[in-house]
Structure formats: C-alpha cells, structure tokens
C-alpha positions in Angstrom: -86.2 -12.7 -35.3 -89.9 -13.0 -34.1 -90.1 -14.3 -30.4 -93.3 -17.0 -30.0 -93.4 -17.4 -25.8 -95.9 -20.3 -24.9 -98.1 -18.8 -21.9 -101.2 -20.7 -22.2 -100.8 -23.3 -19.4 -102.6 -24.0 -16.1 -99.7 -23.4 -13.8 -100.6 -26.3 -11.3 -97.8 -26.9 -9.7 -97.9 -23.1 -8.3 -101.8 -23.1 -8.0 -101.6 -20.6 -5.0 -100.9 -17.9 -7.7 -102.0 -19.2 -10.9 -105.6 -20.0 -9.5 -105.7 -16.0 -10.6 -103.8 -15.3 -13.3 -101.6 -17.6 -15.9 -98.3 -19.1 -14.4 -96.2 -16.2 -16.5 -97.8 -13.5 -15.2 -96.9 -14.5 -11.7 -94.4 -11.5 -10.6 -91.4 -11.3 -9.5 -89.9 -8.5 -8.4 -92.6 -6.5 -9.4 -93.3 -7.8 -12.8 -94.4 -10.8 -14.4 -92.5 -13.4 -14.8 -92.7 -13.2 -19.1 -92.0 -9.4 -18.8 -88.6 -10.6 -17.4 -88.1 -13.1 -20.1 -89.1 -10.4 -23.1 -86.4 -8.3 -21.5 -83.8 -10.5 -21.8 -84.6 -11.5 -25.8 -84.7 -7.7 -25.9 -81.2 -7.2 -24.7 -80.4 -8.8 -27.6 -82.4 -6.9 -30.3 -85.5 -8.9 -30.4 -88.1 -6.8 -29.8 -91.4 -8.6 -31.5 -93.1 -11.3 -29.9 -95.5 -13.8 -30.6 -97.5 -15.0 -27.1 -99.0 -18.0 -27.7 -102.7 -17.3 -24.9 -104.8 -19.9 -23.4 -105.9 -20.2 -19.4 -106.7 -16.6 -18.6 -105.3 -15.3 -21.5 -108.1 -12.0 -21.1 -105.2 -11.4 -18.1 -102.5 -11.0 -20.6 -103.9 -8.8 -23.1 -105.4 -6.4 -20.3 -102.0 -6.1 -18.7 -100.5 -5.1 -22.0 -103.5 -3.2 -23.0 -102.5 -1.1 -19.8 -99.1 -1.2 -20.0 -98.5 2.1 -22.2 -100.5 4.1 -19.6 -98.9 2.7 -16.5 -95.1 3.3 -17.5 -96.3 6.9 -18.8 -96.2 10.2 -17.1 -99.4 11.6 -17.7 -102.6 14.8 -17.6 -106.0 14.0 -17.0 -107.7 17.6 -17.7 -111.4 17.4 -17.0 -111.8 21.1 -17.2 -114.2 21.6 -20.4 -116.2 19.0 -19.3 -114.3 16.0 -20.9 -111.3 13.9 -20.3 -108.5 15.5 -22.1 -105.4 13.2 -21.9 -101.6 13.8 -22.4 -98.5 12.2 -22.4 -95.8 13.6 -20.9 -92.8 11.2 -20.9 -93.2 7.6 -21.4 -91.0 4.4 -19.8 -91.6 1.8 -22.0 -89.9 -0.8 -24.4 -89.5 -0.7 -28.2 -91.8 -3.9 -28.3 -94.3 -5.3 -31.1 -96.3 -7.7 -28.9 -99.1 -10.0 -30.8 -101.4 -11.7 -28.0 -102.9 -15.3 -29.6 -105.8 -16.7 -27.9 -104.6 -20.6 -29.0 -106.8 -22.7 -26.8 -107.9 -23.3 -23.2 -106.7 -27.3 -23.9 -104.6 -27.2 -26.7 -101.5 -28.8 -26.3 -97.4 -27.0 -26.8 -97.4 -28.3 -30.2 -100.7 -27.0 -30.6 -100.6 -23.3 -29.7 -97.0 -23.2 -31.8 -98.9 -24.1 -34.3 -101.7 -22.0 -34.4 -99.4 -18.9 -34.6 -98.1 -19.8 -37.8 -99.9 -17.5 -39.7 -97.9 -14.6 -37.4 -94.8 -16.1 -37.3 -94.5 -16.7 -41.4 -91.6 -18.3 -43.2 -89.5 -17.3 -41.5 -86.8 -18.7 -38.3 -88.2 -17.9 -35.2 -87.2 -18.1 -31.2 -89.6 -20.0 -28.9 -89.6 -20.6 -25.2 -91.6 -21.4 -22.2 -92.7 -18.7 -19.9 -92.1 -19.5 -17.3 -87.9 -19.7 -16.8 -85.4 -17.3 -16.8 -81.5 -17.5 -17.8 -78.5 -15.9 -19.1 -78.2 -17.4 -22.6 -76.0 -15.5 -24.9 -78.8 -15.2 -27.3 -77.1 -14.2 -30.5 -74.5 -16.8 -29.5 -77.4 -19.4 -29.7 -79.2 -17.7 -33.2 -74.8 -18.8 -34.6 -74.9 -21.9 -33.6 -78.0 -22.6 -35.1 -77.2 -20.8 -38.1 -73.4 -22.9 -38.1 -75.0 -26.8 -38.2 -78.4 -25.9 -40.8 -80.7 -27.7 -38.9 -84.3 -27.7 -38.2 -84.4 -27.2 -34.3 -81.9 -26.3 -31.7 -82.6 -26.0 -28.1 -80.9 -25.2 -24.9 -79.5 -27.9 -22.9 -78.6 -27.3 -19.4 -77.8 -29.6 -16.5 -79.6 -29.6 -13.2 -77.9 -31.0 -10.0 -79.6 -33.8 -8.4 -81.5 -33.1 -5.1 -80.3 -35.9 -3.0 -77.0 -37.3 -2.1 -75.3 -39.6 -4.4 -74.6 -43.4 -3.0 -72.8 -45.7 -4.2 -74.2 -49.1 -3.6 -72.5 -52.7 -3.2 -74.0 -56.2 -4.2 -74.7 -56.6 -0.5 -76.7 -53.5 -0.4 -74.3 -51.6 2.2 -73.7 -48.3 0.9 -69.8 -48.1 0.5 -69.9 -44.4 -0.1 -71.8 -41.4 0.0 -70.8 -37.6 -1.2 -73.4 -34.7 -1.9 -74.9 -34.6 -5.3 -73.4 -31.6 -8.2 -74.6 -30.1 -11.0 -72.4 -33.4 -12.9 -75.0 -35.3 -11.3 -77.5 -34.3 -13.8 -79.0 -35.3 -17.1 -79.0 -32.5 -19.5 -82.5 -31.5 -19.7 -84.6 -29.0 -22.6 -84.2 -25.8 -21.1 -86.3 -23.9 -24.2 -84.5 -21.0 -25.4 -85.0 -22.7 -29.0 -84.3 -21.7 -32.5 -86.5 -22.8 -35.2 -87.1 -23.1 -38.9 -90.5 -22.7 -40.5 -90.2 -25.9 -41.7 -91.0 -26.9 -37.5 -94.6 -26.7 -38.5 -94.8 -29.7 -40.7 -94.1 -31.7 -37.7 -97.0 -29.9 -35.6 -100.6 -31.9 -36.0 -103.0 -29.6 -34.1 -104.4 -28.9 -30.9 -103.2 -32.4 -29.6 -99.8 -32.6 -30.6 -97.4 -32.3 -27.3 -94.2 -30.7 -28.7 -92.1 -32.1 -26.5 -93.5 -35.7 -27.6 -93.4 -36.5 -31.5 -91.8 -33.5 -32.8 -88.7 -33.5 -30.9 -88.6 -37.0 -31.0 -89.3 -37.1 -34.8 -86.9 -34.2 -35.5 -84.0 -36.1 -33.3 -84.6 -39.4 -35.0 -84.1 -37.5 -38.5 -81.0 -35.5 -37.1 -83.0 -32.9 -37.4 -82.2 -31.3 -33.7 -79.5 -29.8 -32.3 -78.5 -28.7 -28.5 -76.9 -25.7 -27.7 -74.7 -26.6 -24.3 -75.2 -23.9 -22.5 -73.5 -23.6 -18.5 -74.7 -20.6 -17.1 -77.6 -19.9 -15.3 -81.4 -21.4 -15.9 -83.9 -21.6 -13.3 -88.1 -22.5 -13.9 -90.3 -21.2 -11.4 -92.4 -24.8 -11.0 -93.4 -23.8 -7.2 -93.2 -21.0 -4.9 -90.0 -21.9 -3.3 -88.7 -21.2 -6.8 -90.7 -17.9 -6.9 -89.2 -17.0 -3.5 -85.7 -17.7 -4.6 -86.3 -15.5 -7.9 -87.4 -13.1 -5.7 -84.3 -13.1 -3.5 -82.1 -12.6 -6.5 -83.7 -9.5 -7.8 -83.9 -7.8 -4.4 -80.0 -9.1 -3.5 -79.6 -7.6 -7.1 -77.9 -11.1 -8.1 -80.1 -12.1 -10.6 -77.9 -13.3 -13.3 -80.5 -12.7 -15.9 -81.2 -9.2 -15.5 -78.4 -8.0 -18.1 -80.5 -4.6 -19.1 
C-alpha cells in the first residue's frame, strides 16, 4: 500500500524549530522526525510514499533531493578538468517518495485530497508527521481488511496530567490518587487505513479532515478504530522532542523496530 504522510503544517506549538524548517523535519536523533515514521511503515513492506508539502515544503524536497548523495560513499575526480562522480557503496532505503506541494493554507482534508491523482483507486495508509509508535502495521492493514469499512484509525489512550479528585456535594475533596493511562479518553492517534472512496468526503482546500469527514464517516458507520496499547507519542513541544531524543540515545525507543 501507498503511504500519504501529511507534512504541510506550521508547527506552532514547537516554533523554536519549525520557525526554519516544517515541524517533520525537526530531528531527532539525527534525522527528521518523518524519516523515523517512513522507517517504521517500511519495516513492514511499505516502501512508497505520498508527502502531502505545504509551509517550507522547498525544505523537504531538497533534503530528499540530497539524500542519495549523503548516505553514499562516493569520488569526486576533477582531474581532466571536470567533475567526474562515482558511487561507491550506497546506505539508503528501497523508497519511492512523491513530494506534493498541496498548499501553504490548505487544510488536512485538503492536502489528502489534492494527492488523489497519486494515490489512485486504490487503499491507502495516511498519518501525521509528526508522531511516532509501535503499531503492528500489517495487524492494522487485517483489521481493516476483517470489518469492510471506509476508514479505520488508531485509537490510543493518553493518561491525564493531573491528579485525579474525587469531589463531594460539599466541595471537600474525599479522595485524591495520581492520574493513569485509564484516565484517558481514547484519542485519533493517525496510523489510518483508507479506501479510495475517502475522497468523496473531502471538499477542497477548506475541508478539516478531522471535522466533517470523520464525523460524516462515523455517523454512517463508516469508521472504525483499531485499539491499539502500545506505545504513541507526538512531538507537540520540545519537551516532547527532548524525551524522543532520550529514547533513541538510551536505545529505548520502542519505535525503532529496523
């Protein structure tokens, strides 16, 4: 299956970084954040993907423009006058990877849509790129295959952040315990499957997909969750970038599976 990977946001919430470059290419551990999220979709045999561009999107096409040459052993022989160049051994990934310019403004739904013409009729993954996890991939590709569907995404939980209370009429708090991941409402976590038939529910430029669509396709019974428990973290800020980090230089990141 194609992978579309929406990278064409403005990253506010970590502006200290993606005042340069969009939010996925912010590194961790060396390499951008989507790089990590390719890799994992490529543990799992998907190796061609659909970026959907936008805010500095000249910054994602140079960086794969360069890639090639960067993870390559190479000779520069200037000898006769010319550059002669050769490849010696290269370190790189068995990737197809189509760069979309969808918009500086245009909206989630929008940019999905605007890659249709790449995509084709076809099932397709999609995510945001900007969190990492260690969803079974072809375990999520079943399920959605199992129910027949339109839309399946991930669901995970996320603990709370303060501690839980438990309140009386009177207002005096009759207990208190720290807050747990059971604490959480299940949230969209991305990692989604999709039929072609998604884009009939996708206007243009405006359309939020996490808005009408999902609400549309949920009111229909048209969307699924796949329950997943494991690990899933976003980088919104740069505490979460620094905790990323932390993982991959501990070697503990649980989404590192190549």
């Amino acid at each position: 299956m194609k992978v579309v990977l929406l990278a064409g946001g403005f990253g506010t919430r970590i502006s200290e970084e993606s005042a340069f470059m969009p939010k996925p290419m912010i590194k961790i551990g060396g390499m951008p954040i989507l790089w990590h999220i390719m890799k994992e979709y490529s543990y799992y045999g998907h190796n061609e993907f659909i970026i959907c561009a936008g805010y500095k999107q000249e910054y994602i096409k140079e960086w794969f423009a360069n890639y090639f040459l960067l993870n390559s052993d190479v000779s520069f022989d200037f000898r006769q006058g010319k550059n002669d160049m050769t490849v010696h051994h290269s370190h790189i990934e068995p990737w197809k990877v189509t760069v979309v310019d969808t918009g500086y403004n245009t909206m989630t739904g929008g940019r999905i849509k605007r890659v249709q013409e790449y995509v084709g009729n076809e099932p397709f993954l999609m995510t945001y790129g900007d969190g990492v996890c260690d969803v079974d991939i072809n375990k999520l590709i079943a399920f959605h295959k199992s129910h027949g569907k339109t839309a399946t995404l991930t669901a995970v939980k996320m603990a709370q952040e303060k501690g839980v209370l438990d309140i009386g009429g009177d207002n005096a708090v009759k207990s208190f315990r720290e807050k747990n991941i059971n604490d959480g409402a299940p949230i969209n976590a991305g990692y989604m499957v999709l039929e072609p038939a998604i884009f009939d529910y996708l206007e243009g430029d405006k359309t939020v997909f996490e808005r009408q669509p999902l609400v549309t396709l949920a009111e229909q019974g048209e969307l699924m969750s796949y329950i997943h428990t494991g690990y899933w973290q976003c980088m919104d800020n740069i505490r979460e970038k620094n905790m990323l980090e932390k993982l991959l230089a501990e070697g503990n990141a649980p989404w590192k599976k190549w």
